[in-house]
mmCIF file of the N, C-alpha and C atoms, coordinates in Angstrom:
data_MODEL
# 
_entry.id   MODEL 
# 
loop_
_atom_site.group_PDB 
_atom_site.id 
_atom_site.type_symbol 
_atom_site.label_atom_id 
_atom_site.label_alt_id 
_atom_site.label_comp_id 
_atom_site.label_asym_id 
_atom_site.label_entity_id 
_atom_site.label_seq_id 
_atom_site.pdbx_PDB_ins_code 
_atom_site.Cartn_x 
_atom_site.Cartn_y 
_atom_site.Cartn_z 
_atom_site.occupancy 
_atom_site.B_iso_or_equiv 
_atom_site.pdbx_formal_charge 
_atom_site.auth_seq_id 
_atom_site.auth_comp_id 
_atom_site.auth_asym_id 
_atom_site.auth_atom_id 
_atom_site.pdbx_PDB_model_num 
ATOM 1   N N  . UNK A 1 1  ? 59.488 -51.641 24.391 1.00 0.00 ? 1  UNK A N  1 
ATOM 2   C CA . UNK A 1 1  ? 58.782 -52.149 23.228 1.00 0.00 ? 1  UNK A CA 1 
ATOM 3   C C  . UNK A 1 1  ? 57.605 -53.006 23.716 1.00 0.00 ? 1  UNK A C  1 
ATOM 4   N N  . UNK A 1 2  ? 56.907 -52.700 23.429 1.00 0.00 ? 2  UNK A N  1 
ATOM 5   C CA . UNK A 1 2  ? 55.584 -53.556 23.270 1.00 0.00 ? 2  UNK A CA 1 
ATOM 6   C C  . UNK A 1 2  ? 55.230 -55.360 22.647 1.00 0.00 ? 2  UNK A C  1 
ATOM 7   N N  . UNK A 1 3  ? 54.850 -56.271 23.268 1.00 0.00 ? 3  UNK A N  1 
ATOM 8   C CA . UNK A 1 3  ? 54.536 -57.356 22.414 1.00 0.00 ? 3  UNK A CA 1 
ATOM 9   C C  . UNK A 1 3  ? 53.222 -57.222 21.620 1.00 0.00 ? 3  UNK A C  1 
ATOM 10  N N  . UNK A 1 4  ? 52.845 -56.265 20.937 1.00 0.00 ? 4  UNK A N  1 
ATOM 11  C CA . UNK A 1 4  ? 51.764 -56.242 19.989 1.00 0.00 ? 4  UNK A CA 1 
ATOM 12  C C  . UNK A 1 4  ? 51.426 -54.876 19.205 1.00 0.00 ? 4  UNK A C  1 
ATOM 13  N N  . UNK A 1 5  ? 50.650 -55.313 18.065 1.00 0.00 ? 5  UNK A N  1 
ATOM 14  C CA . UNK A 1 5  ? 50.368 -53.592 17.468 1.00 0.00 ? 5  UNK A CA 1 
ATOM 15  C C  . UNK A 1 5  ? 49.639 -52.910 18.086 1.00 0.00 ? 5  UNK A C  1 
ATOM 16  N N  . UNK A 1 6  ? 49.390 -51.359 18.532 1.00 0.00 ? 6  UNK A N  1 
ATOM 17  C CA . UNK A 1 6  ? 48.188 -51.043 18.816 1.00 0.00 ? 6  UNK A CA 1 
ATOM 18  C C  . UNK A 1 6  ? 47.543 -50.781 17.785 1.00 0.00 ? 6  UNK A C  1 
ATOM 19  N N  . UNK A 1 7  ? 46.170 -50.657 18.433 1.00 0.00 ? 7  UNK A N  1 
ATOM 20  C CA . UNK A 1 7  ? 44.801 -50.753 17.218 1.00 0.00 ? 7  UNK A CA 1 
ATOM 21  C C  . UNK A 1 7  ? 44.423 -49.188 16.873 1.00 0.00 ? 7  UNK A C  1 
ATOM 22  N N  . UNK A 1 8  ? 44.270 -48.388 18.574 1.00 0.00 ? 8  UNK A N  1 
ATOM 23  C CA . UNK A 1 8  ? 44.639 -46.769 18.619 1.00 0.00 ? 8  UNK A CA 1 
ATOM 24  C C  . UNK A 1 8  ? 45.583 -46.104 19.061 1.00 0.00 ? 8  UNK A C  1 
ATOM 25  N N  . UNK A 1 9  ? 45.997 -44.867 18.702 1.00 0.00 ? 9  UNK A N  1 
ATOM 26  C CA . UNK A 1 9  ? 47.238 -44.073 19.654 1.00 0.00 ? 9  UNK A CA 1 
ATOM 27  C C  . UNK A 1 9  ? 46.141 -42.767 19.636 1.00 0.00 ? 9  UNK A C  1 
ATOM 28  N N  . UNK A 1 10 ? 46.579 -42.259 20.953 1.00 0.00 ? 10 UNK A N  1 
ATOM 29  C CA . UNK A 1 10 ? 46.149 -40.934 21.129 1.00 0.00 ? 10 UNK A CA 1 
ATOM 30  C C  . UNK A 1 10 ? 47.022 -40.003 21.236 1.00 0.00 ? 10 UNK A C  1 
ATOM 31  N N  . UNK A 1 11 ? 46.846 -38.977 20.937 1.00 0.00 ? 11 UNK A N  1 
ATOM 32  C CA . UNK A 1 11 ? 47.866 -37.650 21.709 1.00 0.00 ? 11 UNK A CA 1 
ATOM 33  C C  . UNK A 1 11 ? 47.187 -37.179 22.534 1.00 0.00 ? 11 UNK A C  1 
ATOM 34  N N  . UNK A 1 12 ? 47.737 -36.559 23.583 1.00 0.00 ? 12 UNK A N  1 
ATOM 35  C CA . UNK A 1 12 ? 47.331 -36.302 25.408 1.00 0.00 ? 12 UNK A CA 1 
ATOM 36  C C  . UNK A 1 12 ? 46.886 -35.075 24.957 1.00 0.00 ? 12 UNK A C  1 
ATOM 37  N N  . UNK A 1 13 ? 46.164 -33.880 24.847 1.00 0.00 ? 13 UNK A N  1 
ATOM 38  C CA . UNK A 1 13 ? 45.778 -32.742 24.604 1.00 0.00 ? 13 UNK A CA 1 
ATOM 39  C C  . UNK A 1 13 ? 46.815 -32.293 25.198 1.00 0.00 ? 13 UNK A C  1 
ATOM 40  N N  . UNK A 1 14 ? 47.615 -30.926 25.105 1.00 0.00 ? 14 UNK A N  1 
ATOM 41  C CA . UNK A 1 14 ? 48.289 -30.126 25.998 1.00 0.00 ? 14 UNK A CA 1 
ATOM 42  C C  . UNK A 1 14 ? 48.052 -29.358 26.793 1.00 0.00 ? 14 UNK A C  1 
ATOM 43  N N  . UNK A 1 15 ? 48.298 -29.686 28.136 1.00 0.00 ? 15 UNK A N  1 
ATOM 44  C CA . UNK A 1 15 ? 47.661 -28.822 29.127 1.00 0.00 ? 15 UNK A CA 1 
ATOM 45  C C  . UNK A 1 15 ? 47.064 -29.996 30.132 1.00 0.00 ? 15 UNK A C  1 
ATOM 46  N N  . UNK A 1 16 ? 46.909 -31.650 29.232 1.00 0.00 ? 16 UNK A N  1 
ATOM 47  C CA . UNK A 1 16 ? 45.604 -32.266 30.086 1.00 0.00 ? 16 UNK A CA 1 
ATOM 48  C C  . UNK A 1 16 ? 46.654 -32.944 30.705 1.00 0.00 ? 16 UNK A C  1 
ATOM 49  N N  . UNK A 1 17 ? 46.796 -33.761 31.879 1.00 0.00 ? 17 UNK A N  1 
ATOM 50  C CA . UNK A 1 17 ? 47.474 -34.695 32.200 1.00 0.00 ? 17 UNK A CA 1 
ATOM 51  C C  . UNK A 1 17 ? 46.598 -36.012 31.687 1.00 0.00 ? 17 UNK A C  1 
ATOM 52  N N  . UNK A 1 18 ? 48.400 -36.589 31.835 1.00 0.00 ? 18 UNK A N  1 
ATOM 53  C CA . UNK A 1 18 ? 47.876 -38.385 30.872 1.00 0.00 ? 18 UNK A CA 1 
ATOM 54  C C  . UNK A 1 18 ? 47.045 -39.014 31.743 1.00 0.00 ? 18 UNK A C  1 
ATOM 55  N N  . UNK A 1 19 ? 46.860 -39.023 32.830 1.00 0.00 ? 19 UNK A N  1 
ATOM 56  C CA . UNK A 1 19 ? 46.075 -39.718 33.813 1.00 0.00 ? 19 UNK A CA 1 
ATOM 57  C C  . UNK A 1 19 ? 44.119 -39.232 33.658 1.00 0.00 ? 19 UNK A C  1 
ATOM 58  N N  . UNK A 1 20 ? 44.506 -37.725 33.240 1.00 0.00 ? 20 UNK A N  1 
ATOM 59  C CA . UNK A 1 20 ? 43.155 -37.177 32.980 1.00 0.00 ? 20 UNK A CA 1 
ATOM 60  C C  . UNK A 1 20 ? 42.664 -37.632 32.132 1.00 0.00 ? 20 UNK A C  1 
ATOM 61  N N  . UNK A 1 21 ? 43.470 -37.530 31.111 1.00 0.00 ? 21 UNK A N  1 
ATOM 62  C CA . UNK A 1 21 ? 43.187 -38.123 29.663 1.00 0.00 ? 21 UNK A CA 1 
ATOM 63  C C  . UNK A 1 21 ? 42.542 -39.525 29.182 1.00 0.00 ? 21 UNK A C  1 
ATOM 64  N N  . UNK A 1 22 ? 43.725 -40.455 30.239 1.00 0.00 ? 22 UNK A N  1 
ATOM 65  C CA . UNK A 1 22 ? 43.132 -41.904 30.077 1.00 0.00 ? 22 UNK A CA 1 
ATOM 66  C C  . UNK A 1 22 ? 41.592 -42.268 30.684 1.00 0.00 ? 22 UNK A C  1 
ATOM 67  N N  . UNK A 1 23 ? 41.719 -41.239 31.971 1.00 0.00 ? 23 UNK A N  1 
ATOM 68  C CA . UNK A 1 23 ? 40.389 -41.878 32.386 1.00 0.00 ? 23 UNK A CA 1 
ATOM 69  C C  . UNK A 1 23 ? 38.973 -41.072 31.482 1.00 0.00 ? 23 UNK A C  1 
ATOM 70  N N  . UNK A 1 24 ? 39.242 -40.429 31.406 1.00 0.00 ? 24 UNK A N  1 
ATOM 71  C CA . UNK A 1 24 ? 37.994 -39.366 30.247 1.00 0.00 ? 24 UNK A CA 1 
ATOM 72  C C  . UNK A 1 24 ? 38.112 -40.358 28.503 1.00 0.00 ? 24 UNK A C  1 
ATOM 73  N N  . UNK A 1 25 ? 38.641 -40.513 28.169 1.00 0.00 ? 25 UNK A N  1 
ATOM 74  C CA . UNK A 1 25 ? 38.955 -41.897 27.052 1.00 0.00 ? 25 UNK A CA 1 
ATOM 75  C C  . UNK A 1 25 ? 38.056 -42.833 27.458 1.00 0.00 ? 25 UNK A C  1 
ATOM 76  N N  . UNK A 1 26 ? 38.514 -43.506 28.775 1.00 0.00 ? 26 UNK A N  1 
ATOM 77  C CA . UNK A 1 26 ? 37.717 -44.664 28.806 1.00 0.00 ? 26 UNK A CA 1 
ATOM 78  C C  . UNK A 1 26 ? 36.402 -44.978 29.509 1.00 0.00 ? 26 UNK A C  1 
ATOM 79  N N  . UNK A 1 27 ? 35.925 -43.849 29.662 1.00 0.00 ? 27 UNK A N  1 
ATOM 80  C CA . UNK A 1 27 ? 34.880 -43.267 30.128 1.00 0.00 ? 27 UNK A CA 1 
ATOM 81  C C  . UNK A 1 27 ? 33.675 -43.180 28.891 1.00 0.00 ? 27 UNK A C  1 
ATOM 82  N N  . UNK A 1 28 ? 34.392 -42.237 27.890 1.00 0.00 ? 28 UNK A N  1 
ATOM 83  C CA . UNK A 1 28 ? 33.971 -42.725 26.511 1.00 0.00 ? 28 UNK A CA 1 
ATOM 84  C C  . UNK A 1 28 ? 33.466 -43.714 26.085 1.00 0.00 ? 28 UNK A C  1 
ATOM 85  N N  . UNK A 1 29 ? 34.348 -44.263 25.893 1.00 0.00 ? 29 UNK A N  1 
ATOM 86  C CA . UNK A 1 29 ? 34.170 -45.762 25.198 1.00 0.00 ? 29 UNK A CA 1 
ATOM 87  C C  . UNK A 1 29 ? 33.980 -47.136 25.613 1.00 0.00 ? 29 UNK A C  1 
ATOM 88  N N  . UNK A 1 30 ? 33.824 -46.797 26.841 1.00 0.00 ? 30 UNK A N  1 
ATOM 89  C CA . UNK A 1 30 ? 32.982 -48.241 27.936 1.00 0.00 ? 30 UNK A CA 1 
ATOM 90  C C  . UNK A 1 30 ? 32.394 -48.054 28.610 1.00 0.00 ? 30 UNK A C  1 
ATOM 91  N N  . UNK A 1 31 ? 31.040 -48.820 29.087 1.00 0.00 ? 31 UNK A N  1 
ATOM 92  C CA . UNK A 1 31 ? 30.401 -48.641 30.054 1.00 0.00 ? 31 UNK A CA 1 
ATOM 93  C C  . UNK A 1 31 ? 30.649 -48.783 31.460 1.00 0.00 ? 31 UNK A C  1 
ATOM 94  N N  . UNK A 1 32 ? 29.948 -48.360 32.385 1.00 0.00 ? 32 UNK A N  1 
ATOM 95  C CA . UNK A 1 32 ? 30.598 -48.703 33.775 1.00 0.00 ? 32 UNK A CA 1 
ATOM 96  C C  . UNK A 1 32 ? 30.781 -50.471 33.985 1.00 0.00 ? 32 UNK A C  1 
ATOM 97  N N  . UNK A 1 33 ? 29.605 -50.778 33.538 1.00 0.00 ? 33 UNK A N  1 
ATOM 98  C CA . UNK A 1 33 ? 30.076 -52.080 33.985 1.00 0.00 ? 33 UNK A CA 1 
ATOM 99  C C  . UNK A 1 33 ? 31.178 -52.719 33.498 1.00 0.00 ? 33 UNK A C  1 
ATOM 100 N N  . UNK A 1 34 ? 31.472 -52.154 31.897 1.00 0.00 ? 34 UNK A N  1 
ATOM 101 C CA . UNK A 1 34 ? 32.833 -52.859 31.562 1.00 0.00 ? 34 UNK A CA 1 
ATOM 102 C C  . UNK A 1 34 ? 34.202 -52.221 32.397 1.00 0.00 ? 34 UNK A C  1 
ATOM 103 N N  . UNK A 1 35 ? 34.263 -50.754 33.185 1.00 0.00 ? 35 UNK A N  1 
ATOM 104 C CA . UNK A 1 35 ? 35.505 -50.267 33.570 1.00 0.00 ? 35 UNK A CA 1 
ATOM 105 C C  . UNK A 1 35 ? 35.037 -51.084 35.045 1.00 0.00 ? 35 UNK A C  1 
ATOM 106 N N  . UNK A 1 36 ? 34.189 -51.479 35.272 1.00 0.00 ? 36 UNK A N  1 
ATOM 107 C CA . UNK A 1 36 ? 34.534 -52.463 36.675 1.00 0.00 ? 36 UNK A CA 1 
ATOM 108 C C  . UNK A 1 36 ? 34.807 -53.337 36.099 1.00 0.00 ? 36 UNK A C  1 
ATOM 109 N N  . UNK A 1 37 ? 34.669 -54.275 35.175 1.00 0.00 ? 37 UNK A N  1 
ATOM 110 C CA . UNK A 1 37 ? 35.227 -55.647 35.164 1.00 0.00 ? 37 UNK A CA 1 
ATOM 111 C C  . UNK A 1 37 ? 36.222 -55.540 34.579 1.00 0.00 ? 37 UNK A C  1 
ATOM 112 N N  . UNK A 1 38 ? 37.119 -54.081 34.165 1.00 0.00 ? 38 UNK A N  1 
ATOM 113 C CA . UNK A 1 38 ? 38.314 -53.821 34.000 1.00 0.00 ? 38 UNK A CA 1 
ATOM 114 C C  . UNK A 1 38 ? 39.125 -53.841 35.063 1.00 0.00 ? 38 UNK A C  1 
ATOM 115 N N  . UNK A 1 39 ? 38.498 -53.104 35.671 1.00 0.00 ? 39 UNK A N  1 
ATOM 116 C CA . UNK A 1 39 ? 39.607 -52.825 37.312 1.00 0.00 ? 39 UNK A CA 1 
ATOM 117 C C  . UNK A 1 39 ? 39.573 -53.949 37.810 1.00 0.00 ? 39 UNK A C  1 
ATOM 118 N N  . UNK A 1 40 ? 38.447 -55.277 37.756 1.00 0.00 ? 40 UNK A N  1 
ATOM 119 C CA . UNK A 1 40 ? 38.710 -56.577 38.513 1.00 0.00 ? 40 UNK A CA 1 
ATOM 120 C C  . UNK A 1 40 ? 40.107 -56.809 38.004 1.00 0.00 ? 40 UNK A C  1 
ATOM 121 N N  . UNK A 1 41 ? 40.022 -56.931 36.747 1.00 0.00 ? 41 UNK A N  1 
ATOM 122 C CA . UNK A 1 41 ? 40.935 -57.670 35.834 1.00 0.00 ? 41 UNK A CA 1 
ATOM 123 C C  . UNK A 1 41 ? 42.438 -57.462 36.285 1.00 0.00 ? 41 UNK A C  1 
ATOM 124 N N  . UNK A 1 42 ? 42.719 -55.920 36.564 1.00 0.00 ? 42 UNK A N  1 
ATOM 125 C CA . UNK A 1 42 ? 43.471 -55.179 36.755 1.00 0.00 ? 42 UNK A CA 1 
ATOM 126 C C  . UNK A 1 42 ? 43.878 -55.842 38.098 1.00 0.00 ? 42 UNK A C  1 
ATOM 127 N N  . UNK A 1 43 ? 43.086 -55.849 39.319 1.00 0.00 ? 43 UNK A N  1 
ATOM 128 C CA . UNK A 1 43 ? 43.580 -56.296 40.456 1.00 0.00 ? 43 UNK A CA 1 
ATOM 129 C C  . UNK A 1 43 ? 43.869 -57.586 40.521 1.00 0.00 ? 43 UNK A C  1 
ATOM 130 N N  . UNK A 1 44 ? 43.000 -58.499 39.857 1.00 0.00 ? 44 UNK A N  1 
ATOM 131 C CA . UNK A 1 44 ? 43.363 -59.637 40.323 1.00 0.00 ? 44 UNK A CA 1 
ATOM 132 C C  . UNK A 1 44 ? 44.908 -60.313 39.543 1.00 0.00 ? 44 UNK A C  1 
ATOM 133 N N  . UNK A 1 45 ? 45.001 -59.932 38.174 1.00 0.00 ? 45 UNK A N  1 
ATOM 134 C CA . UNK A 1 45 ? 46.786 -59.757 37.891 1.00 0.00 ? 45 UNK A CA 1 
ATOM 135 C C  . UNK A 1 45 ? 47.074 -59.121 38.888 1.00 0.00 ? 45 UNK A C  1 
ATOM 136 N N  . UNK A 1 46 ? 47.014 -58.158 39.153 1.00 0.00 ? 46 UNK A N  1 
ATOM 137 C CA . UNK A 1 46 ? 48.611 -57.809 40.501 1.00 0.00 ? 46 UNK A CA 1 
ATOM 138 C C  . UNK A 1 46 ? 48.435 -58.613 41.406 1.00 0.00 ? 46 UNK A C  1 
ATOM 139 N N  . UNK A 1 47 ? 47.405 -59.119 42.198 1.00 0.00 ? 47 UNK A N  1 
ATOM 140 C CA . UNK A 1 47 ? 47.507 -60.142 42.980 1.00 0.00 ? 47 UNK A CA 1 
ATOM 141 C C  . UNK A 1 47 ? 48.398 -61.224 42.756 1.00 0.00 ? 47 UNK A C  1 
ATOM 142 N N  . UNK A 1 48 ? 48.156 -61.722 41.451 1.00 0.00 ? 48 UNK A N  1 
ATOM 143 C CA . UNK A 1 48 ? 48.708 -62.547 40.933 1.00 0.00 ? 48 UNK A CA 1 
ATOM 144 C C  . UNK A 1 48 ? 50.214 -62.315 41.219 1.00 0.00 ? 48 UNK A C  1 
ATOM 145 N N  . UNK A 1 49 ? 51.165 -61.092 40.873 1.00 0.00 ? 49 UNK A N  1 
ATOM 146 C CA . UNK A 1 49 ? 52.344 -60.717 41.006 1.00 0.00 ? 49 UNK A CA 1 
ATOM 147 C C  . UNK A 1 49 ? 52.647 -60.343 41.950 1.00 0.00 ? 49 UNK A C  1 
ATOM 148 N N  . UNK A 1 50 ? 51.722 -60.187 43.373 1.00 0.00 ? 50 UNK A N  1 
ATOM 149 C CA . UNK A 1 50 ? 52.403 -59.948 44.663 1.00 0.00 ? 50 UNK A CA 1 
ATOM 150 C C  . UNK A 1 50 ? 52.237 -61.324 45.415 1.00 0.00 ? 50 UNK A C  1 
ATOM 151 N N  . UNK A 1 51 ? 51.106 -62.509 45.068 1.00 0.00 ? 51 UNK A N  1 
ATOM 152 C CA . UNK A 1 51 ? 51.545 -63.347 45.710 1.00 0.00 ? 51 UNK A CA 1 
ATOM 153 C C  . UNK A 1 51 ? 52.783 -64.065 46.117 1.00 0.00 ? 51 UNK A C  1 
ATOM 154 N N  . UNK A 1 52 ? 52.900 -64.796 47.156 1.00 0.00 ? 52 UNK A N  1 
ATOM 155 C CA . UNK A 1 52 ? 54.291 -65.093 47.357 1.00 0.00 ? 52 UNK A CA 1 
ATOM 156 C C  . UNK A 1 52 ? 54.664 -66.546 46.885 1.00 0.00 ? 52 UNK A C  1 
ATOM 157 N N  . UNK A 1 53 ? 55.461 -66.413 46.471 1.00 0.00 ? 53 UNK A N  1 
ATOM 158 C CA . UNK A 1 53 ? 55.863 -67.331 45.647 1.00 0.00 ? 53 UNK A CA 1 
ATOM 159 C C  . UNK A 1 53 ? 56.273 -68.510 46.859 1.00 0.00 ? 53 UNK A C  1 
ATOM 160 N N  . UNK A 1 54 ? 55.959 -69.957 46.498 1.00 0.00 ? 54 UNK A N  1 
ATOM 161 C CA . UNK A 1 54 ? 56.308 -71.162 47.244 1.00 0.00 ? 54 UNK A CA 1 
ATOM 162 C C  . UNK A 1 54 ? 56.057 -72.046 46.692 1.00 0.00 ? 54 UNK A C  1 
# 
């Protein structure tokens, strides 16, 4: 379960893989500069969750 509503749902075309799908979606609908300051976003949380805890 999710903590929130989503705003969109998609269905995956059949045939496409979900991975294809997501990135052709957000390709769409953001510019490069926003899917880089996505992927920052993206890395620097996991950083966050592999640092070591002390």
């Amino acid at each position: 379960m999710i903590a929130c509503t989503p705003l969109d749902t998609w269905a995956v075309p059949e045939g496409e893989s979900v991975a294809a799908f997501k990135d052709r979606v957000l390709r769409e609908r953001y510019t490069p500069q926003e899917l880089e300051r996505r992927e920052a976003f993206i890395q620097g949380v996991g950083r966050l969750f592999l640092a070591p805890s002390g």
